[in-house]
Backbone as a ProteinNet text record, in pm:
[ID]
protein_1_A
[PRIMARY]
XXXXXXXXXXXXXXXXXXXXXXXXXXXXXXXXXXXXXXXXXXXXXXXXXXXXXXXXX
[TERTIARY]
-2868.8	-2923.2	-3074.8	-3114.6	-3333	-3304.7	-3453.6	-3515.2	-3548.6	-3566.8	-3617.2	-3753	-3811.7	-3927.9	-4016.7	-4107	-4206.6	-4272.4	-4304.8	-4436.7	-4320.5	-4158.4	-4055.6	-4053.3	-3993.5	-3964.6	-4034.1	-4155.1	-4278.1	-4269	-4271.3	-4220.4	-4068.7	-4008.9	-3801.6	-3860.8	-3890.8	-3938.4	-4001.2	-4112.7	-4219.5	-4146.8	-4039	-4032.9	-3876.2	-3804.1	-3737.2	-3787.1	-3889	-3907.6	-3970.2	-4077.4	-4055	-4027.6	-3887.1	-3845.2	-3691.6	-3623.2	-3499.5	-3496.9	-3616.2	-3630.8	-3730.7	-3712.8	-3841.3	-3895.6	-3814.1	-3940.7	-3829.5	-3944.5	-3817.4	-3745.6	-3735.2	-3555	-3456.9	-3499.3	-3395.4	-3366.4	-3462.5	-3395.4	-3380.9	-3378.2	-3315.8	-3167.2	-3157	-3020.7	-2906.7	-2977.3	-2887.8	-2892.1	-2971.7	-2950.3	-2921.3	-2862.7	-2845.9	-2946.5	-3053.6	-3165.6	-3228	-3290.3	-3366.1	-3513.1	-3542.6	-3706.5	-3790.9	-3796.1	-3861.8	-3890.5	-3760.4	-3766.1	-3826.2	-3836.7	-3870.2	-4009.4	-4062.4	-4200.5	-4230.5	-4202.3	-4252.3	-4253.6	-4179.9	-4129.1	-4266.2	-4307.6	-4446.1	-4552.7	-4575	-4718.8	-4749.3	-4631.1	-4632.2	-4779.2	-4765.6	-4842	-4956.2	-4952	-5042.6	-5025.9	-4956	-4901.7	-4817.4	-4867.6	-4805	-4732.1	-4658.9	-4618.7	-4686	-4706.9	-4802.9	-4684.6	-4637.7	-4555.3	-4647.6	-4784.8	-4816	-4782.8	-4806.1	-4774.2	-4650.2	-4566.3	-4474.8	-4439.7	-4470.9	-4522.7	-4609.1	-4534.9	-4657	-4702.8	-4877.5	-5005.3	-5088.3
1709.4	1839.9	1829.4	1930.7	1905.8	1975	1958.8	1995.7	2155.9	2205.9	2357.8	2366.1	2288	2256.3	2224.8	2282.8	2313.4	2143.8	2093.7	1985.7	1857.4	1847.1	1777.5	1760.2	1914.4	1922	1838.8	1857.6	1821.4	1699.9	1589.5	1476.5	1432	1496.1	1443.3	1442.4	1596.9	1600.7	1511.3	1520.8	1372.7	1242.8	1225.5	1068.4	1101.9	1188.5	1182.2	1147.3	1265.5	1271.7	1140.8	1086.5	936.9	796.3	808.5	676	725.8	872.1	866.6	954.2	1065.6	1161.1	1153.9	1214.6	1199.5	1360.6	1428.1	1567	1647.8	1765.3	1857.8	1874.5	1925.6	2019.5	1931.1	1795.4	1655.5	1666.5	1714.7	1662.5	1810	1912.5	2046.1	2076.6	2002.1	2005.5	1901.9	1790.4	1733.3	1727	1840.4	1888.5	2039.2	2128.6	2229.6	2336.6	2286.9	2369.9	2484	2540.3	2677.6	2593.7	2562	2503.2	2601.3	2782.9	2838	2862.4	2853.5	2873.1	2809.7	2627.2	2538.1	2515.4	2569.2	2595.6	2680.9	2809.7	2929.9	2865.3	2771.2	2748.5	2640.6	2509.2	2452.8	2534.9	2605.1	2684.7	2755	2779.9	2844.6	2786.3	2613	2546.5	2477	2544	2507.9	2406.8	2430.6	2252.5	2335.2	2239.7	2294.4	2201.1	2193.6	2077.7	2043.9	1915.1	1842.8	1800	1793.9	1785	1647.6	1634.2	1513.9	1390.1	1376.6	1315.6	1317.4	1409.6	1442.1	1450.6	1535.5	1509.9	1675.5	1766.3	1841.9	1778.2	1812.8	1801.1	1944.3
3717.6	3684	3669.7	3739.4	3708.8	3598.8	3551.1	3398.5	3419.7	3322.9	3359.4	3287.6	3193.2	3159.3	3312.5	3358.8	3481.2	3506.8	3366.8	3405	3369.8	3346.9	3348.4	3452.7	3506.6	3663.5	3777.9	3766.3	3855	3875	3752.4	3725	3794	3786.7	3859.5	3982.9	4052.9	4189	4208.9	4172.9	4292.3	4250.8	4144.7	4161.3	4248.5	4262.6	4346.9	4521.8	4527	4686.3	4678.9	4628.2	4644.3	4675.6	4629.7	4558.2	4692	4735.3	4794.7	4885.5	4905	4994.9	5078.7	5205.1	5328.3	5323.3	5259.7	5297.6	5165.9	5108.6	5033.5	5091.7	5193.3	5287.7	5238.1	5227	5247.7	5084.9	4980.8	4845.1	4830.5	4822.9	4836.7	4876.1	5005.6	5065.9	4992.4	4937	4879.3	4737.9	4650.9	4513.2	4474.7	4618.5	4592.7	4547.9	4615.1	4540.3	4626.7	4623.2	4658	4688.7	4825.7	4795.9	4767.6	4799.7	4772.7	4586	4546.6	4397.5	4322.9	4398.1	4355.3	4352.8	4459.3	4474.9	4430.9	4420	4284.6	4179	4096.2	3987.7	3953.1	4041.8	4052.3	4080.4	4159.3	4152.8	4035.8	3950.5	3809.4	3736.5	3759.7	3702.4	3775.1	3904.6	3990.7	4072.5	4106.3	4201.8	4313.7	4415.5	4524.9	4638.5	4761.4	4830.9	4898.3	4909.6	5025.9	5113	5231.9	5285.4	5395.6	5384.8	5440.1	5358.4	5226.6	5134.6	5036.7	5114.4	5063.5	4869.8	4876.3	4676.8	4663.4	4522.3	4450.9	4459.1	4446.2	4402.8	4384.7
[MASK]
+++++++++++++++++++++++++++++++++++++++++++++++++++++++++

């Protein structure tokens, strides 16, 4: 289960995509997630996807 705390979240994500994923679609599809939600939910706090670096920043 992710965190619903924003700057938790931010934290699971990037050490997920990381450490077991090659792009969001890939940790989205295999956590049931909404990438758009997920990305509304980070820009909240200003962070957005780098999809070169695969990682908010």
């Amino acid at each position: 289960m992710m965190p619903n705390d924003p700057v938790m979240l931010l934290s699971y994500v990037n050490t997920q995509l990381r450490d077991h994923y090659e792009s969001l679609q890939d940790f989205c599809s295999a956590n049931n997630a909404d990438p758009e939600a997920l990305k509304g939910k980070l820009a909240a706090i200003d962070y957005e996807y780098d999809a070169e670096t695969n990682q908010f920043v």
